[in-house]
N, C-alpha and C positions, 0 to 999 in steps of 0.2 A: 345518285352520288358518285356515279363510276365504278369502277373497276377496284376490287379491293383483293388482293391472292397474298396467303402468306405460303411462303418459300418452304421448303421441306429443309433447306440446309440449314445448321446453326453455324450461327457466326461466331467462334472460338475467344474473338478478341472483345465483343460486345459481352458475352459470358463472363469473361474475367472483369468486365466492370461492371458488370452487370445493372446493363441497360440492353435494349432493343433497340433494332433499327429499320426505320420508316422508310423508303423510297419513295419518294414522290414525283411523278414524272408528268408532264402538262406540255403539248406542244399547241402553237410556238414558247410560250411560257405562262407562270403565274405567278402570287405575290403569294407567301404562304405562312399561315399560322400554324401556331398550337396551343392550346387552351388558352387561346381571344390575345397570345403576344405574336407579333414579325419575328417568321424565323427564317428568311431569304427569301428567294426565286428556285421557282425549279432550272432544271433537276435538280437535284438535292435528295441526302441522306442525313435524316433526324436520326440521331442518337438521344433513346427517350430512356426515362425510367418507368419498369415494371407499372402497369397501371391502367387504364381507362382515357382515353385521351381525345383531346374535339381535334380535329384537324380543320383548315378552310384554305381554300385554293382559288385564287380569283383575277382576272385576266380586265383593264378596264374597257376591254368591247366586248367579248367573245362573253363574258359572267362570271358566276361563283359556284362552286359547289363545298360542299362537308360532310363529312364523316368520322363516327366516332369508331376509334379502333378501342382493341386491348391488346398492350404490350408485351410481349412475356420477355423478361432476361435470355439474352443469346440468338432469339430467336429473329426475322426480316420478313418486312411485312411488303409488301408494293402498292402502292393506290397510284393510279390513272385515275382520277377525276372526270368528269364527264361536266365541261362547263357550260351553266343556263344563266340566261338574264331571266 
């Protein structure tokens, strides 16, 4: 599924709304969900709410991958994807 590292720093401004946020990085690029909706291209920064979440990344030559994170308020996740046909 990739690369998945959550950051030591919290994000102050995600706290006060408390949501998290995702980083999703994919080169050249990818088409990218979260739980089965289009939420851009990378790169890209999901602002998610607190919770359990499907992620999908997928490029149409290069393939797809997914991963389920968990979000925590404040807190920044990164996924690098590793894409497979």
């Amino acid at each position: 599924a990739g690369e998945l590292a959550a950051r030591p720093d919290l994000d102050a401004r995600a706290a006060a709304d408390g949501v998290g946020v995702v980083s999703v990085i994919v080169v050249p690029w990818a088409a990218v969900t979260v739980d089965g909706r289009a939420a851009g291209e990378t790169p890209t920064e999901l602002r998610l709410p607190p919770g359990r979440h499907l992620l999908g990344a997928e490029h149409p030559t290069l393939g797809a991958a997914a991963a389920e994170v968990t979000v925590d308020a404040g807190r920044r996740l990164v996924w690098r994807p590793a894409l497979r046909r």
